[in-house]
N, C-alpha and C positions, 0 to 999 in steps of 0.2 A: 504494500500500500504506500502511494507516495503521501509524505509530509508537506499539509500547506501550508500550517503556520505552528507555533509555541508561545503558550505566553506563561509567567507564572500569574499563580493566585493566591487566593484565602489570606487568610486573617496576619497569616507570619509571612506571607509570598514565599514558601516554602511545598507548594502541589502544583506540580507544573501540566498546564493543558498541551495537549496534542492534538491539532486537527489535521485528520486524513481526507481523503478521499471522499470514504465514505463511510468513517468514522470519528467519535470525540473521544479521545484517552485519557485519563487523569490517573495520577499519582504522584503519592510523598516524596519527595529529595532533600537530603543532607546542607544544599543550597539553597540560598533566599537570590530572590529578585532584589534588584535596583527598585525603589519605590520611587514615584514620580512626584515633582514637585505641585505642588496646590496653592 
């Protein structure tokens, strides 16, 4: 399945999204996201 995008999320930006094709993957990682400035 190809990879359209990845973003992190949730509360710690630590479950990173996967979107495929023609699917949405989530799962926990050891890494946090860059949070964006507000």
């Amino acid at each position: 399945e190809v990879v359209a995008n990845v973003q992190f999320g949730g509360a710690k930006r630590n479950r990173l999204y996967i979107c495929g094709t023609t699917s949405l993957y989530a799962m926990y990682v050891q890494a946090h996201g860059v949070s964006h400035p507000r």
